[in-house]
C-alpha positions as CSV (number, residue, x, y, z in Angstrom):
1,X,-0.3,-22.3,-28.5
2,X,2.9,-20.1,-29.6
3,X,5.0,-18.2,-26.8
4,X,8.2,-16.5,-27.3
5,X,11.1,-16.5,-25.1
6,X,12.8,-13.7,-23.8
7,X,15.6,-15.2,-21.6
8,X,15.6,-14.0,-18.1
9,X,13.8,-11.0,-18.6
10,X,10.8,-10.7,-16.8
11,X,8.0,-11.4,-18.8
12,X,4.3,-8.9,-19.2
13,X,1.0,-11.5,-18.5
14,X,-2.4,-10.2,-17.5
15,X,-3.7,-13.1,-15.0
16,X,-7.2,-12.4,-16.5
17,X,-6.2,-13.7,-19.7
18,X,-6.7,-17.5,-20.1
19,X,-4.1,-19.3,-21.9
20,X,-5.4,-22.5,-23.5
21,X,-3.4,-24.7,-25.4
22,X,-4.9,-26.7,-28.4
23,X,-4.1,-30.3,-26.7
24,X,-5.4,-29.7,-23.6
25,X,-8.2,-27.0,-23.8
26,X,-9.6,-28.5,-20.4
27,X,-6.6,-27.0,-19.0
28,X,-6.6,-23.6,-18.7
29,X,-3.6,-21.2,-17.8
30,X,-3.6,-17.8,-15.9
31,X,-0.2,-16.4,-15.5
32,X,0.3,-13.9,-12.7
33,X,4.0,-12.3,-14.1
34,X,5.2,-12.9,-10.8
35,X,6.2,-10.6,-8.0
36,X,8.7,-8.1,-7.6
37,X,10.4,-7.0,-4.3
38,X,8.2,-5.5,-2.1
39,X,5.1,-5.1,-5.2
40,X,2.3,-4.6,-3.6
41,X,-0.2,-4.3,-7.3
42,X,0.8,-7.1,-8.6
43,X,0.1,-9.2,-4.8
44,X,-3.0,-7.1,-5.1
45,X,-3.9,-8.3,-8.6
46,X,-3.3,-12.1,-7.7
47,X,-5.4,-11.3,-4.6
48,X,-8.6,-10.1,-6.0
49,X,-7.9,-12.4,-9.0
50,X,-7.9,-15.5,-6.4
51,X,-10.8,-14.3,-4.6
52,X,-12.8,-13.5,-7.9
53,X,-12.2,-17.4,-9.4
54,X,-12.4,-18.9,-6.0
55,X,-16.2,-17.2,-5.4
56,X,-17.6,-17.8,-9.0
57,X,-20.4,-19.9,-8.9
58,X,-20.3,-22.4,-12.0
59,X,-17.9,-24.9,-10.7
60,X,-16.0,-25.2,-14.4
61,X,-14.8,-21.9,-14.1
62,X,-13.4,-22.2,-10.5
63,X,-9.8,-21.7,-9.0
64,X,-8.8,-25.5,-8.8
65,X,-4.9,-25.7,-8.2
66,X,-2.4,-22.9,-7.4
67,X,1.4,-23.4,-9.0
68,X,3.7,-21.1,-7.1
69,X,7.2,-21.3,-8.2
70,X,10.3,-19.4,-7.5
71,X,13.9,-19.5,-7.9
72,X,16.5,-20.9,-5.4
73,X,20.1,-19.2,-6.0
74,X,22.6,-21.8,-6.5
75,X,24.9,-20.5,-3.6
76,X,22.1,-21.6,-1.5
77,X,21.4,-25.0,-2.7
78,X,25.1,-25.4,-2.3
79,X,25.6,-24.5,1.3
80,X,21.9,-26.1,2.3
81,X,23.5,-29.2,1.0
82,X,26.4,-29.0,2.9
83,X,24.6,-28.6,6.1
């Protein structure tokens, strides 16, 4: 599997595309693009994506783990630690 970086511009992913790496194949990817502010089409897309996997009837090609990750600013990790 090959990716290119971009920094800390947000990146453009289809969540219906599987990414599959060559090590693992068993493990396969879908990569929402993340949300913007306020977004509801791409909340929408995750939604009916989650509900579409999480209803299919052959049990390999099931939803099995959500990753949700976000950023924490560093002025908040800061002051949360000082609490």
């Amino acid at each position: 599997m090959q990716t290119k970086a971009s920094g800390r511009a947000r990146g453009i992913h289809d969540i219906k595309i599987p990414i599959i790496s060559q090590d693992r194949p068993d493990l396969i990817l879908h990569d929402s693009g993340g949300f913007e502010s306020g977004g509801d089409k791409e909340f929408q897309q995750v939604k009916g994506f989650i509900f579409e996997m999480s209803n299919t009837t052959e049990m390999k090609d099931r939803l099995h783990v959500i990753w949700f990750a976000y950023n924490i600013p560093p002025v908040f990790l800061k002051v949360r630690c000082l609490v």
